[in-house]
N, C-alpha and C positions, 0 to 999 in steps of 0.2 A: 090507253095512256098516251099522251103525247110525246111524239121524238122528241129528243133536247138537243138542242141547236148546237151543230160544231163551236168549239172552243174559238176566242177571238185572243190570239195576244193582243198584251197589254198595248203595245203600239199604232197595232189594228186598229182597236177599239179607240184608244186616241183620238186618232186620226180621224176617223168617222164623227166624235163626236166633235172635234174642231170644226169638221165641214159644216156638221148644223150650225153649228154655232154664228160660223162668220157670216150666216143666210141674214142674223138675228142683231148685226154689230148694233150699240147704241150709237147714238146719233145726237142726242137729243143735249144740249148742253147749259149750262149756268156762269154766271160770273158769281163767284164767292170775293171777300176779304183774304190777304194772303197769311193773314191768322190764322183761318179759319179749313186752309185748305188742305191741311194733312191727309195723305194716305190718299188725294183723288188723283186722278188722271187727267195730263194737263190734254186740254182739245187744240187749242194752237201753238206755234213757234214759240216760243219766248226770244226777244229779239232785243240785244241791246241797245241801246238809245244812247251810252257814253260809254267811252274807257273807263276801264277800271284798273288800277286807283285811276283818278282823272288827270293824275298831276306826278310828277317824279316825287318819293318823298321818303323818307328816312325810315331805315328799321330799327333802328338804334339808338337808345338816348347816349348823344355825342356832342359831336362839333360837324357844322358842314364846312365842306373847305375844295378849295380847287386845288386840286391832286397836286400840279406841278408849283405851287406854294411852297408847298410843306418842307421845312427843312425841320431833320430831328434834332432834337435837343436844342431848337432856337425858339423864343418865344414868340406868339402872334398876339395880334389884340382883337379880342373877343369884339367885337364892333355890333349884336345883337341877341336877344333871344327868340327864340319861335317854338311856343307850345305846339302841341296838336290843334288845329281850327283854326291856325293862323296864318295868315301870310306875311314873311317877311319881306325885307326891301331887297333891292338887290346887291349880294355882298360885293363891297370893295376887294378891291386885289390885292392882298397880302395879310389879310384878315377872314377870321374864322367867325361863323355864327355857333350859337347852345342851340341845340335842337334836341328835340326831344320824337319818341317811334311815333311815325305817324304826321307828323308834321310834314309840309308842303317843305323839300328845299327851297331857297333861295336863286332867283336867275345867277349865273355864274357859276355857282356849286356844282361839283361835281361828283363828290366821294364825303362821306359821311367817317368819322375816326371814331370808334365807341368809346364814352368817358374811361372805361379800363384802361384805354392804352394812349391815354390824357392826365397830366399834371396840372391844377386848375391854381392858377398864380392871380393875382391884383389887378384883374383886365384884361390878364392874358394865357393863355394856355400853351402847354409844350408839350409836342408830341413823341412816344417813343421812337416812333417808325412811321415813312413815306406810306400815305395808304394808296393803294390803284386804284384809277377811274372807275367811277361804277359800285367800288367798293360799299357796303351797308346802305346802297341804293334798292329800294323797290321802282321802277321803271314805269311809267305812264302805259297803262295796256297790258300791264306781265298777267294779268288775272284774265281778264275781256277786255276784246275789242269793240270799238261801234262797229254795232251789223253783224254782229257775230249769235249765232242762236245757241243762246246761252243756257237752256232746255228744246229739248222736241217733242212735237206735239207725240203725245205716248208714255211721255215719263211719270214713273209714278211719283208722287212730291213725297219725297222725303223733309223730316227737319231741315239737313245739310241743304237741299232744293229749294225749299223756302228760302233759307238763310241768304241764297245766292240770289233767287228772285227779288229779295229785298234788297242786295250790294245793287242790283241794274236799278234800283227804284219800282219796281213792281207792286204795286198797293193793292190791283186787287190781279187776279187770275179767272182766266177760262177754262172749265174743265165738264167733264162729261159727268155725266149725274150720274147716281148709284146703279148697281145694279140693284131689281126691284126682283125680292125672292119669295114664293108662296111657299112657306114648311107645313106638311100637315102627315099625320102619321097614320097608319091604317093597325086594328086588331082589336076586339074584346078583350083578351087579354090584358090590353094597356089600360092603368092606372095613375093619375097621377100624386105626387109626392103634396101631402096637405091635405088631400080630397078623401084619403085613407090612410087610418093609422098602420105602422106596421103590424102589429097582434091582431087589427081586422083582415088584416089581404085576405082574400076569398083563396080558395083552390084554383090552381092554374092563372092567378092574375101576376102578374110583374107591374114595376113602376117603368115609365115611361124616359130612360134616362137617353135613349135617341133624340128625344125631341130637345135638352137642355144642348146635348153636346153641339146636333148640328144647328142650333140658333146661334154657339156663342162662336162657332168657327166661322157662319157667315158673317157676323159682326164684325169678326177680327180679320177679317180680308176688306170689310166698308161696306159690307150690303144694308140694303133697306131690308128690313125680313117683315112678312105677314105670318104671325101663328096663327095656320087654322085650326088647332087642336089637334083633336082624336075624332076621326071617322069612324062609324060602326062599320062593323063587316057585311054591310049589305048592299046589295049593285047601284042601287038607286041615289044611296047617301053618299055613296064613293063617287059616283058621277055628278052629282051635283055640286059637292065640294069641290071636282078641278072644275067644272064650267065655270065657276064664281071664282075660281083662283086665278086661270086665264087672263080675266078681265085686270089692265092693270100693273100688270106682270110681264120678267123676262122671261123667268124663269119659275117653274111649279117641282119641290123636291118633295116625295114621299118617301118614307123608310117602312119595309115590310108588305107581302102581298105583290111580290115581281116572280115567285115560284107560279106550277102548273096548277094546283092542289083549286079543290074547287070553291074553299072559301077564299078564293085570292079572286078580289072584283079589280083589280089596276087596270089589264090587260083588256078585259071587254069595256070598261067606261072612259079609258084614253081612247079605245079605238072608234067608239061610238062619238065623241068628238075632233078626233084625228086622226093621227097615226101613231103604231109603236113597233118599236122594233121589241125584243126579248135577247137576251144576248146571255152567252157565257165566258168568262171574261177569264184567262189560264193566270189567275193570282189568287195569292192566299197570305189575308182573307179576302173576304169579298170576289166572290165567283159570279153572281147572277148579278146584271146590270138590265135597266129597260131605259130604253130613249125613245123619244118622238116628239112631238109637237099635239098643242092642243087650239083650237081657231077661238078666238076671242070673238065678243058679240059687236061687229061692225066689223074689224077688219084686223089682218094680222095676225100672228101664233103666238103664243107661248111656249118654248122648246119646255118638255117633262123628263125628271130623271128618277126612277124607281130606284130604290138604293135597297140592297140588303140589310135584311132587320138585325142581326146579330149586332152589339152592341161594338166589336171591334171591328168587324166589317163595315160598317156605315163608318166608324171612323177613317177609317184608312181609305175606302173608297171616295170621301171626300177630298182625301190627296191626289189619288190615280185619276177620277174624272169629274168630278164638281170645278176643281178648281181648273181643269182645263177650258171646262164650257166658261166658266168666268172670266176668264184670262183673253177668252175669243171675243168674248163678247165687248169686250173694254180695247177690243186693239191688240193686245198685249202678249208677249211670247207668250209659247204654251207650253214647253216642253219643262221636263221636269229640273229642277237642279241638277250641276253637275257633280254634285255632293265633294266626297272627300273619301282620301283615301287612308285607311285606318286598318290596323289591326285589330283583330278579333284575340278577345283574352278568352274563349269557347269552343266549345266545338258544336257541330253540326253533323253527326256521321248520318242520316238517315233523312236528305231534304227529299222534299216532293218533287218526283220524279218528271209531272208535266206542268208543273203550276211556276211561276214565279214569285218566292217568299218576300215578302216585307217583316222584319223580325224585329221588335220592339225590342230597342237596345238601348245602353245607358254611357255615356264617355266617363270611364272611371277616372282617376287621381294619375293614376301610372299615363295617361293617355291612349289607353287600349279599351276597347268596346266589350260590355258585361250586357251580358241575354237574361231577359228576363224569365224564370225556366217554366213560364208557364204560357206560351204560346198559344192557347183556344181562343178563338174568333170570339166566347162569351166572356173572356175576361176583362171587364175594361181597366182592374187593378194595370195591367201593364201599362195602358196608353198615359197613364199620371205616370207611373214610376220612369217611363223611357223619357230620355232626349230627344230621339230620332228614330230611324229604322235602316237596316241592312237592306238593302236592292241585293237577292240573290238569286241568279240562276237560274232554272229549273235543273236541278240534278245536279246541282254542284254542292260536293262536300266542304265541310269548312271544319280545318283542327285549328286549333290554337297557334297562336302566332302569324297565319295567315291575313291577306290583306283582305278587305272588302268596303264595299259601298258603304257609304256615310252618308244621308241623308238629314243632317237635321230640320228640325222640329220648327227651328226660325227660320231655316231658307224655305220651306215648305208653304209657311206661313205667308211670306212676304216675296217671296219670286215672281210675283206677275200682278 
């Protein structure tokens, strides 16, 4: 029987799999529409080309007026109006323009009176009170400057990113292409949903619900994904499916067949095209991890990551380390959220002594965290019902009312 490799904390393991990673960074980049760019990774600066606003201009629909004018309760003469898009002329001295949020002041203007605290007479307006310079002024540059980098190269484009690349006039953007992911699953066992009714399942067959969950998690981080299906369990067909998946690829993910056991072919047909490590990994779920690299046909690797077949384990280890190698790979921090700090509405009196738990939790009503009380690595009812999950310990109790790790389910998603 083979030793089983000392335990790697979680950060160990990390850190190891960042190093592959950044061997592997992409490079490779596109210009898209700034429509079109959500969720990429910008490749260059974004660099302002103008101020923003470009011009001093009103928050408020009022009156522009030069501050030392203004006497209260005397009337001025309204001398123009200026929508948004407009420019007006330049106001005389002793006279007030209509403006409205958004419009350009007027040269001479210096303070903006908002119509509430304006009395609108026959050409002319009264104000209640002296407004100060500056007052319901937006200021030429208060948003961006010229030559100010208004994104860096690494940012992930959110809508609000967009929105800002459009305020500099950005039409289209530079960004680094997707990551390109090979999903293929390894087991006889595995069936999938459509191919067999339930009342046919054979003995010892399962549906293949690995293959759904991790396609729709790479999608939702912006991968390219290639489903290679279902691999038989035979050395020659496991090997041949990564040589082909290689090609193409940043990255090649299997679920299932990273144990010793001798129908598990991952181990001899990555190594027969590359290299792998076998790792045991102090969390729970998700204990056995494999990493390596596979050589593509002309030049270059593919880094491989064997993920454990349990149906919660393959989930959650797509947070501990898929998403790290992803995150490496695009540039991009890797460490995990800093989550949040929450109460536990539970208890925990009997945690794993050397593992570190991830515990599928839910943010109840009260704003205290409910456990969902069925914890097996084979449940995936929990991973729908949870929010997030507790970051706990190894060997830390938790009673109720205690604080702990909050990791949600969107920072998880969207953190790198």
């Amino acid at each position: 029987m083979a030793d089983r490799p000392p335990m790697l904390s979680l950060d160990e393991a990390q850190a190891r799999l960042v190093q592959g990673a950044l061997a592997q960074v992409i490079r490779d980049t596109e210009e898209l529409s700034t429509f079109d760019a959500l969720g990429r990774v910008l490749a260059r600066d974004l660099i302002s080309p103008l101020d923003v606003p470009p011009a001093d201009n009103s928050s408020m629909d009022g009156y522009a007026v030069r501050a030392a004018d203004v006497k209260p309760g005397q009337a001025m003469p309204v001398s123009q109006r200026i929508p948004a898009g407009h420019v007006g002329q330049p106001l005389q001295p002793g006279t007030a323009a209509r403006i409205f949020t958004g419009a350009q002041l007027p040269a001479g203007a210096d303070a903006v009176v908002m119509q509430e605290e304006a009395t609108a007479g026959e050409g002319t307006v009264t104000f209640n009170a002296a407004p100060a310079a500056g007052q319901w002024v937006r200021p030429r540059g208060e948003d961006v400057r010229t030559g100010a980098v208004v994104l860096p190269r690494g940012s992930r484009l959110t809508p609000q990113a967009l929105g800002l690349a459009a305020t500099v006039g950005a039409a289209r953007l530079t960004v680094l292409r997707r990551p390109r992911v090979a999903l293929l699953s390894t087991g006889d066992e595995l069936v999938m949903p459509g191919e067999v009714a339930p009342q046919d399942l054979p003995p010892g067959a399962i549906y293949n619900s690995n293959r759904f969950t991790l396609r729709g998690l790479l999608q939702a981080v912006g991968c390219e994904v290639t489903d290679l299906g279902i691999v038989p369990d035979k050395l020659e067909a496991t090997r041949e499916a990564i040589r082909q998946a290689a090609n193409g690829h940043d990255l090649i993910i299997s679920t299932g067949g990273v144990s010793v056991g001798e129908e598990d072919h991952i181990k001899p047909a990555v190594q027969a095209l590359g290299r792998l490590d076998m790792w045991s990994i102090s969390t729970k779920p998700g204990k056995p991890l494999a990493f390596g690299a596979v050589r593509r046909e002309g030049d270059g690797e593919a880094l491989f990551l064997g993920l454990p077949g349990n149906p919660v384990s393959t989930y959650i280890t797509f947070f501990l380390a898929v998403r790290s190698v992803l995150c490496a790979l695009q540039g991009l921090p890797t460490a995990l959220p800093r989550g949040l700090e929450l109460k536990a509405d539970f208890d925990l009196p009997k945690p794993d002594r050397n593992r570190r738990e991830f515990l599928r939790v839910r943010l109840g009503a009260d704003g205290m965290l409910e456990l969902f009380p069925n914890q097996s690595s084979g449940v995936l009812t929990s991973a729908v019902w949870a929010d997030g999950l507790v970051d706990n310990p190894p060997g830390t109790v938790i009673r109720r009312g205690d604080s702990v790790r909050y990791l949600p389910l969107s920072q998880l998603l969207s953190a790198c």
